[in-house]
Short mmCIF file of the C-alpha atoms (twelve columns), coordinates in Angstrom:
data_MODEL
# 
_entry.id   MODEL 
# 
loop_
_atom_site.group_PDB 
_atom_site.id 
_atom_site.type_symbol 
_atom_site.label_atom_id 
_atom_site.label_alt_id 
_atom_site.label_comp_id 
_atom_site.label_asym_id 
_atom_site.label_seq_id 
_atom_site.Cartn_x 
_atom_site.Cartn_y 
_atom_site.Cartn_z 
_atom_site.pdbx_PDB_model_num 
ATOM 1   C CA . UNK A 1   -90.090 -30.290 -44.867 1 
ATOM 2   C CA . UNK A 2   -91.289 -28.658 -41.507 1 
ATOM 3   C CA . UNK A 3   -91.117 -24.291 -42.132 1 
ATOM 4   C CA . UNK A 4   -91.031 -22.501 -38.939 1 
ATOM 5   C CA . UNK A 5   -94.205 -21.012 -37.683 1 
ATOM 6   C CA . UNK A 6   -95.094 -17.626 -39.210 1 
ATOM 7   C CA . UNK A 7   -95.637 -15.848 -35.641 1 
ATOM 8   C CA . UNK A 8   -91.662 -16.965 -35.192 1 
ATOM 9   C CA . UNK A 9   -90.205 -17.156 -38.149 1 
ATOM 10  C CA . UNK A 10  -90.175 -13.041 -38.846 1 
ATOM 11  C CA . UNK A 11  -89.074 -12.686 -34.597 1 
ATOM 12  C CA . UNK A 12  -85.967 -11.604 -33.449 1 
ATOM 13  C CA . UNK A 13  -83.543 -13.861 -31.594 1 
ATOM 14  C CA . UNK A 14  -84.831 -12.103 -28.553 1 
ATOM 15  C CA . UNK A 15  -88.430 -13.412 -29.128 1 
ATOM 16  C CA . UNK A 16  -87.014 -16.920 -29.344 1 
ATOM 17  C CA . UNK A 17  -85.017 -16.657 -25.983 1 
ATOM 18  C CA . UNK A 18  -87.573 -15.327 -23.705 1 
ATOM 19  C CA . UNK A 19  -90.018 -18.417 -24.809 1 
ATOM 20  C CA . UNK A 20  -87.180 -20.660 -23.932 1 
ATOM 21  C CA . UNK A 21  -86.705 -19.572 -20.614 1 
ATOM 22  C CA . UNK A 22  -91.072 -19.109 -20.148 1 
ATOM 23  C CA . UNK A 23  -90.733 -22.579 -21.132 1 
ATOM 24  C CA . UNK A 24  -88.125 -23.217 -18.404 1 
ATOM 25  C CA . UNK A 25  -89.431 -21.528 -15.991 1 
ATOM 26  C CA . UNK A 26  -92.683 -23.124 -16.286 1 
ATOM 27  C CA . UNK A 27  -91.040 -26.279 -15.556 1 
ATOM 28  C CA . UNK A 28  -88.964 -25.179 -12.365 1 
ATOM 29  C CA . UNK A 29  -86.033 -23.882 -13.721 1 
ATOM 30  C CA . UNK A 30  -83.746 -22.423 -11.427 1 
ATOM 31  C CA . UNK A 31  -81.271 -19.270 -11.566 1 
ATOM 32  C CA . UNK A 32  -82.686 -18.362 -14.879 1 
ATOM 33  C CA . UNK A 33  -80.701 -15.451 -17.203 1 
ATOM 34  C CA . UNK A 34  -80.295 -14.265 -20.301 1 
ATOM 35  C CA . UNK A 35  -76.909 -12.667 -21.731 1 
ATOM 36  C CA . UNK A 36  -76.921 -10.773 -24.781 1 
ATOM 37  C CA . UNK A 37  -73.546 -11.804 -26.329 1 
ATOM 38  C CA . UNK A 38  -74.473 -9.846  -29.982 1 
ATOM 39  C CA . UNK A 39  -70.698 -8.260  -30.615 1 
ATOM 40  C CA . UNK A 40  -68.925 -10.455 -27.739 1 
ATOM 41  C CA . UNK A 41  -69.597 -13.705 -29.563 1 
ATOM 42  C CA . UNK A 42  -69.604 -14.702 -33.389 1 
ATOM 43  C CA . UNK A 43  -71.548 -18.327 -32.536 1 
ATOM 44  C CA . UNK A 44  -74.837 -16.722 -31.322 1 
ATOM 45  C CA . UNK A 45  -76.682 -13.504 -30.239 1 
ATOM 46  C CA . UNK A 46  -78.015 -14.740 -26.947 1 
ATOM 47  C CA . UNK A 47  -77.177 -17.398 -24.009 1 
ATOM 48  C CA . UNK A 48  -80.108 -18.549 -21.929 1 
ATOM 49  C CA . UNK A 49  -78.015 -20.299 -18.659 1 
ATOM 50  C CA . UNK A 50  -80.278 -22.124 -16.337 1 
ATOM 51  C CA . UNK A 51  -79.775 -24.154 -13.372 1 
ATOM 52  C CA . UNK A 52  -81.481 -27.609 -12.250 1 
ATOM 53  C CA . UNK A 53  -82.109 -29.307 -9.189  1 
ATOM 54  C CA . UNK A 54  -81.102 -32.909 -10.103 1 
ATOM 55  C CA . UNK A 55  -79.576 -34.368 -13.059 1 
ATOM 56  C CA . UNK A 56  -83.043 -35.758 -14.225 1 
ATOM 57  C CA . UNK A 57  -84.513 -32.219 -13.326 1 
ATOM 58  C CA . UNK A 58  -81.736 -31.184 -15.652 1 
ATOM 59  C CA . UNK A 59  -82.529 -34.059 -18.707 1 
ATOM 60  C CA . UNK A 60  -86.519 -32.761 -17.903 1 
ATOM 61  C CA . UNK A 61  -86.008 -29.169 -18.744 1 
ATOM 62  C CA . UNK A 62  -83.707 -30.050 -22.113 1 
ATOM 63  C CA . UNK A 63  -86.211 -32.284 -23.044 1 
ATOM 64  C CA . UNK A 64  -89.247 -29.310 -22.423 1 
ATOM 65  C CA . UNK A 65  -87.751 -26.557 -24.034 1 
ATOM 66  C CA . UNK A 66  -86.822 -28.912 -27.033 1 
ATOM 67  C CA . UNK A 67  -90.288 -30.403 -27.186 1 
ATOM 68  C CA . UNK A 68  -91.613 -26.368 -26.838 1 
ATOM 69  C CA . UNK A 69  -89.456 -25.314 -29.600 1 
ATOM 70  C CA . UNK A 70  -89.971 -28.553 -32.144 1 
ATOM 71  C CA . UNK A 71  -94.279 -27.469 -31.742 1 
ATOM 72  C CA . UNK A 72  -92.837 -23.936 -32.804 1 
ATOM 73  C CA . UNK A 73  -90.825 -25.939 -36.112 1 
ATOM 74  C CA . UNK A 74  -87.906 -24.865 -34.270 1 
ATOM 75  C CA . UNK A 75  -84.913 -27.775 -33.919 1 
ATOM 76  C CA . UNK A 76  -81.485 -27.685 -32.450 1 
ATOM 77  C CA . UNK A 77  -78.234 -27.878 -34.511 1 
ATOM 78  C CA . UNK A 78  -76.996 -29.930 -32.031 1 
ATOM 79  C CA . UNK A 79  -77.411 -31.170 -28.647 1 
ATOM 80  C CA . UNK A 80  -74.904 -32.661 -25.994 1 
ATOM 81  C CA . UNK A 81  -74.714 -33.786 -22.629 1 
ATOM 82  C CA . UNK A 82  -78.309 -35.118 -22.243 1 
ATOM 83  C CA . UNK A 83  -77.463 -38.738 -21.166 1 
ATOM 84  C CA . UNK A 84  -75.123 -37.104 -18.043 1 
ATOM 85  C CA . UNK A 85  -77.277 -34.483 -16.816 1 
ATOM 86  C CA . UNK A 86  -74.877 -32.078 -15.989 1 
ATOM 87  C CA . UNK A 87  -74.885 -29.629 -18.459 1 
ATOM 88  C CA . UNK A 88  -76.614 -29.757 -21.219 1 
ATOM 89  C CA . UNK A 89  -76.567 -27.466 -23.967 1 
ATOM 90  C CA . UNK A 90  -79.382 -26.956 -26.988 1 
ATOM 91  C CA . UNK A 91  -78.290 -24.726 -29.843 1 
ATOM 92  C CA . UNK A 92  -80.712 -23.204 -31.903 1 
ATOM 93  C CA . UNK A 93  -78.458 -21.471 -33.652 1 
ATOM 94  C CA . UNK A 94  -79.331 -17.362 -32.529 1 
ATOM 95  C CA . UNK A 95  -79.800 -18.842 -28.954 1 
ATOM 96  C CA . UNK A 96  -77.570 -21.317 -27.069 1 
ATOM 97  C CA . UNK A 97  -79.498 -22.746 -23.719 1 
ATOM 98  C CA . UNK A 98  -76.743 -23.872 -21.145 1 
ATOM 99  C CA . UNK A 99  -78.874 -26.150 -18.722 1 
ATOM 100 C CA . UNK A 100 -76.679 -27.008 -15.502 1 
ATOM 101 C CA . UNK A 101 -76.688 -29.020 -12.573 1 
ATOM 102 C CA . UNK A 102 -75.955 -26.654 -9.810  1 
ATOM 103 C CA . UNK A 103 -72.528 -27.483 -8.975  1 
ATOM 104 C CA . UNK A 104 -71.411 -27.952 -12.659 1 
ATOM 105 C CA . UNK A 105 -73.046 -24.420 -13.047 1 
ATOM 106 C CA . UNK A 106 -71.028 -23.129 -10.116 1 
ATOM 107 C CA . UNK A 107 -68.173 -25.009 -12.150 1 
ATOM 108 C CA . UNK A 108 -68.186 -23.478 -14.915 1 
ATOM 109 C CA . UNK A 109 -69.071 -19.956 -14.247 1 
ATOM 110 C CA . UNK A 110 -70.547 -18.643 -17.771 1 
ATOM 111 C CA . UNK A 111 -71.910 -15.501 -16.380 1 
ATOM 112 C CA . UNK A 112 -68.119 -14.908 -14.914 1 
ATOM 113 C CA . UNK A 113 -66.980 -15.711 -18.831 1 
ATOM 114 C CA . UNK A 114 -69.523 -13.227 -20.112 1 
ATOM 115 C CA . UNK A 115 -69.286 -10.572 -17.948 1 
ATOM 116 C CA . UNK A 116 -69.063 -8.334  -20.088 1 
ATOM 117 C CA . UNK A 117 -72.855 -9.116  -21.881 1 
ATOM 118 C CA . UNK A 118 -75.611 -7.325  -20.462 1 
ATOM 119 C CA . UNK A 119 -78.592 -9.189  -19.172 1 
ATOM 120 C CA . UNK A 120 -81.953 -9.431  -20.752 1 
ATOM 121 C CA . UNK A 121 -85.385 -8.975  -18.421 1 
ATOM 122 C CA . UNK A 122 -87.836 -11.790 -19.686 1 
ATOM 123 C CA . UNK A 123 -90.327 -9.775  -19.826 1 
ATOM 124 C CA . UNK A 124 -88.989 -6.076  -21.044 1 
ATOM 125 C CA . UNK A 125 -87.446 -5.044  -24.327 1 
ATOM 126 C CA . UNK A 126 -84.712 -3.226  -22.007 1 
ATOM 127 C CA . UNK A 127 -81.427 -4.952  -20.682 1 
ATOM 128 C CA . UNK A 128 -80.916 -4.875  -16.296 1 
ATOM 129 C CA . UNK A 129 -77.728 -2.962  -17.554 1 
ATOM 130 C CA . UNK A 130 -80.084 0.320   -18.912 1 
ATOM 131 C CA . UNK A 131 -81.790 1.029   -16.021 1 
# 
């Protein structure tokens, strides 16, 4: 049985979302964010929402960030929408990545549904909200 890597397995969920979306950005993502939903949502502490060019652009970042996170030991708990492109989301239990197509993004409007969560820099420990 595959253990998670000892620099990530002691890390806070915050650790594990801002390699996602390193990971994502690396590959083109677009329209990156993070929402900190810790106390708005009982399914996971943070949402990393993302936005791709094409639907195979879309399929190509799912695939990175899981290949990324599977070298770190990490897996999903479940993945959907892969085949379609349109949205696909990878849950990793603490961190849910939302990767849309732009109009299904548009679409949907999670940042409109979470509001309310404040928005974690990728690079700070503080949220755009304390500044």
């Amino acid at each position: 049985m595959k253990t998670v890597q000892k620099k990530y397995s002691d890390k806070e969920s915050i650790v594990l979302a801002r390699a996602i979306a390193t990971t994502a950005i690396d590959k083109k993502a677009e329209d990156l964010i993070i929402l900190d939903v810790r106390g708005l949502a009982s399914f996971t502490d943070f949402l990393v929402i993302m936005s791709g060019r094409s639907t195979r652009h879309v399929q190509s970042l799912a695939q990175t960030v899981d290949q990324e996170m599977s070298s770190k030991r990490l897996s999903t708990s479940n993945t959907e929408g892969i085949q379609e492109g349109q949205w696909v989301l990878l849950d990793y239990n603490d961190v849910v990545v939302n990767i849309f197509y732009a109009e299904s993004r548009s679409f949907y409007d999670l940042e409109g549904l979470w509001h309310d969560a404040p928005r974690i820099s990728l690079t700070e420990e503080t949220t755009d909200q304390d500044e």
